[in-house]
C-alpha positions in Angstrom: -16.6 7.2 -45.8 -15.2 4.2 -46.4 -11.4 5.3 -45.5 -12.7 7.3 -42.2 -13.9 4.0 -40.6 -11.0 2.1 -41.5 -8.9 5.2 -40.2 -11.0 4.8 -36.9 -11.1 1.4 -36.6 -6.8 1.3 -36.8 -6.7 4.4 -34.5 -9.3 2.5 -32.0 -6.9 -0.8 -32.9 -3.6 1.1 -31.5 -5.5 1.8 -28.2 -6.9 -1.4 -27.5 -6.0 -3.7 -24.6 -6.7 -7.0 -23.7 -7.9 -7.7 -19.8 -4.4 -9.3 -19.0 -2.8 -5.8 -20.0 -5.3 -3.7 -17.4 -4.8 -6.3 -14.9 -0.7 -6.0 -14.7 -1.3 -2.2 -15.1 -4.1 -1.6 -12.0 -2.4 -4.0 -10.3 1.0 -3.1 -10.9 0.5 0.3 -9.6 -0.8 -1.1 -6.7 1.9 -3.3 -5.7 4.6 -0.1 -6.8 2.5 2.2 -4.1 2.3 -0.7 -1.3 6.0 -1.4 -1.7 7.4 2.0 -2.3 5.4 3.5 0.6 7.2 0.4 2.7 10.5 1.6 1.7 9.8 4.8 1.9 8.3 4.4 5.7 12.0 4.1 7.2 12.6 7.8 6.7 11.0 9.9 9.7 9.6 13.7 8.4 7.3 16.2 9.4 4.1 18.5 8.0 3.6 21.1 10.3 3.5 20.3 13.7 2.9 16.2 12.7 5.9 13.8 12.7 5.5 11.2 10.4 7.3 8.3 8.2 7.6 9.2 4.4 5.7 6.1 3.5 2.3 8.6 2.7 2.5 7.0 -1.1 1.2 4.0 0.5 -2.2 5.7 1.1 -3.0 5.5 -2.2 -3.4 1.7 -2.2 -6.9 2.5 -0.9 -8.3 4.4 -3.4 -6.9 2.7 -6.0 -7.7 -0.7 -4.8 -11.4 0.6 -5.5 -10.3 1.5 -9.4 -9.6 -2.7 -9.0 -12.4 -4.0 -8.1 -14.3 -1.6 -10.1 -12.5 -2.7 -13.1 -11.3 -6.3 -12.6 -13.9 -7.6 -9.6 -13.7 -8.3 -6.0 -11.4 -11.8 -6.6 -9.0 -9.7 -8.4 -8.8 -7.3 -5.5 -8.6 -9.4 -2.9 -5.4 -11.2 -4.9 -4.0 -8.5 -5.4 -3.8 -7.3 -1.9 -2.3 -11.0 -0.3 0.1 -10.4 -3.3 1.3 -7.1 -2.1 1.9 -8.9 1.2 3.5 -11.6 0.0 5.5 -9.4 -2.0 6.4 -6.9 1.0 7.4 -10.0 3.2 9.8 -11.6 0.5 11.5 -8.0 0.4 11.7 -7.8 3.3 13.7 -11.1 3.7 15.9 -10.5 0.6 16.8 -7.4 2.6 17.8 -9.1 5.5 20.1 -11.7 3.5 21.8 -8.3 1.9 22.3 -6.8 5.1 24.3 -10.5 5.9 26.3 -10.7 3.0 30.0 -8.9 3.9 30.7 -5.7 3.0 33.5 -4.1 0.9 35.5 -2.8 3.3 35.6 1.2 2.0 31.4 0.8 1.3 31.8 -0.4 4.9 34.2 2.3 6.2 31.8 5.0 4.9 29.0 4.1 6.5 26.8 2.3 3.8 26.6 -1.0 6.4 25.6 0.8 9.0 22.9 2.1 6.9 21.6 -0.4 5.3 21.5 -2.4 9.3 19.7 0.4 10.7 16.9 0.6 7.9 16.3 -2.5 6.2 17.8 -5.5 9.7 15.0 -7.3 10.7 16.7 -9.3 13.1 18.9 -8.4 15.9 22.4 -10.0 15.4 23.3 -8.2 18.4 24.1 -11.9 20.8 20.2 -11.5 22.6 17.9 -14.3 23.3 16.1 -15.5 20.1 13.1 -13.9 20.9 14.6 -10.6 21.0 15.8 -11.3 17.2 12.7 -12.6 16.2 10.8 -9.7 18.1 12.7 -7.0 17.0 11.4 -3.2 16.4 12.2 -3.9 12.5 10.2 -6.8 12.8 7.7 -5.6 14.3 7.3 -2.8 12.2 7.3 -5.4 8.9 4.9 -7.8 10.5 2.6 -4.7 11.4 2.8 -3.4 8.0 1.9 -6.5 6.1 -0.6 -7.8 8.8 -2.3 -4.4 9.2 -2.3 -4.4 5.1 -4.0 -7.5 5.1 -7.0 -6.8 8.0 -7.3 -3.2 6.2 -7.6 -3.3 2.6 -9.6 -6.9 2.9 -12.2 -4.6 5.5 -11.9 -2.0 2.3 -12.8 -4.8 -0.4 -16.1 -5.7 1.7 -17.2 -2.6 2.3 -16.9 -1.2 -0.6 -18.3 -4.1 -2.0 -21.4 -4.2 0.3 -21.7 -0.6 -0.4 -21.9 -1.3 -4.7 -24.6 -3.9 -4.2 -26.6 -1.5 -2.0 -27.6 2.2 -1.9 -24.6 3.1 -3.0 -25.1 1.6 -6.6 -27.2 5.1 -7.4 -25.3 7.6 -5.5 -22.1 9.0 -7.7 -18.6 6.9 -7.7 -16.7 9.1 -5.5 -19.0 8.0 -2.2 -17.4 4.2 -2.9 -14.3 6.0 -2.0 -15.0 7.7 1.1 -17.5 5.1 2.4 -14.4 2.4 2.1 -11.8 4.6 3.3 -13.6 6.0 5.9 -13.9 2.7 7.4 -10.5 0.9 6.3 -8.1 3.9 6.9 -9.1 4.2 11.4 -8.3 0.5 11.0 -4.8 0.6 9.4 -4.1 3.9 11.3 -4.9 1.8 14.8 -3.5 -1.5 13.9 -0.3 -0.5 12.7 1.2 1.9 15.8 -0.5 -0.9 18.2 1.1 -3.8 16.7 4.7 -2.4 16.1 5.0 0.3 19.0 3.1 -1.2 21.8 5.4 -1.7 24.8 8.5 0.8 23.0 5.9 4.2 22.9 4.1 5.4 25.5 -0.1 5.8 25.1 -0.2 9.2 24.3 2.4 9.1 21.3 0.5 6.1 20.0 -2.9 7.9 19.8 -0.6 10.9 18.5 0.7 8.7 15.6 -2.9 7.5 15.1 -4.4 11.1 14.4 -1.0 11.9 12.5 -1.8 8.7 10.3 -5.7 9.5 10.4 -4.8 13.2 8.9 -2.6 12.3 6.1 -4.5 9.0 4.7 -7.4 11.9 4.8 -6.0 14.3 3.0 -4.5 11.8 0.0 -8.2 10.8 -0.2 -9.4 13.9 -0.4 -6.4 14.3 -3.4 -7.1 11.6 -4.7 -10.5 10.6 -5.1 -11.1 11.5 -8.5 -9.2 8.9 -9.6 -12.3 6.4 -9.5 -13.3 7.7 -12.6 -9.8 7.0 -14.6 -11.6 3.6 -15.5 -15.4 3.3 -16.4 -17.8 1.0 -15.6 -17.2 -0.8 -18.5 -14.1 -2.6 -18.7 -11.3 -0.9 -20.3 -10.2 -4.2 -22.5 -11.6 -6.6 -24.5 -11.8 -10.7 -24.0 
């Protein structure tokens, strides 16, 4: 008897993690889908019949913001998001430096300048007015990511939040997710085209890009909604 709990307690030992081990993995994954689905947004595909950037991954930092605050609280969750942001901006600067640095001449030559320019040049170096480099589609579509972020996944922290202390506190976890996202996702998926297309796209491709964006943040939910329940209610470490 003896030996069996000293078995369990070393096999319970091996597992265990403190609370600054969950908080750099929740968060960590957090900041890898908010960054990655940045990245990724430069490439334009298509499902069907909807054109869309590649940056879908980013949908994910939704649902598992909620895993977050569910496991760390709503302080954690709210720094975590102005990190991502911080983090997405500072990226998005070191990019621009690379893209200013010279170029070896046979990267150059085969077109790895021009490519790097085109996706990751925030400012136009083309001779315009200022304003036209500060105001720049890239720009634009950086500052609308990080901005639209920021108004988005704090709306996403309150609600669900609100939602925890309320009625929701008795109804099963997976309503947290579609109750937040159901009100944070319209917001990102309006913010971002108005913000960074506004003037370049005409009305109707904007609301097409909004139902586009609408769609797929929907259907990652709906994959991805179980994932509430990777963490109980309990936290995961111990002080």
């Amino acid at each position: 008897m003896a030996e069996k709990d000293i078995a369990e307690k070393g096999i319970s030992r091996r597992f265990w993690i403190d609370k600054t081990q969950a908080t750099i993995m929740l968060c960590g994954l957090y900041l890898f889908f908010s960054l990655a689905g940045n990245i990724a947004a430069t490439k334009v595909t298509y499902f069907g019949s909807l054109v869309m950037d590649a940056g879908f991954i980013y949908s994910l930092t939704f649902t598992w913001r909620d895993l977050i605050h569910k496991q760390l609280g709503r302080r954690a969750a709210i720094t975590t998001i102005w990190l991502a942001a911080a983090i997405n901006l500072l990226a998005a600067l070191y990019f621009q430096l690379v893209v200013l640095l010279p170029a070896q001449a046979d990267w150059a030559n085969s077109g790895g300048q021009t490519a790097w320019t085109f996706l990751f040049g925030i400012l136009d170096t083309s001779g315009g007015s200022w304003w036209q480099s500060i105001f720049s589609l890239q720009m634009r579509i950086v500052l609308g990511s990080i901005l639209t972020a920021l108004i988005a996944e704090t709306i996403d922290t309150q609600v669900y939040h609100f939602w925890i202390g309320g009625i929701g506190a008795k109804l099963p976890q997976w309503t947290r997710v579609f109750v937040s996202n159901a009100v944070s996702i319209p917001v990102d998926s309006i913010l971002f085209p108005l913000i960074a297309f506004t003037g370049i796209l005409g009305v109707d491709a904007l609301v097409q890009m909004f139902w586009t964006n609408i769609t797929v943040k929907a259907i990652v939910t709906l994959l991805a909604f179980w994932t509430i329940y990777l963490v109980p209610e309990r936290p995961i470490y111990k002080d």
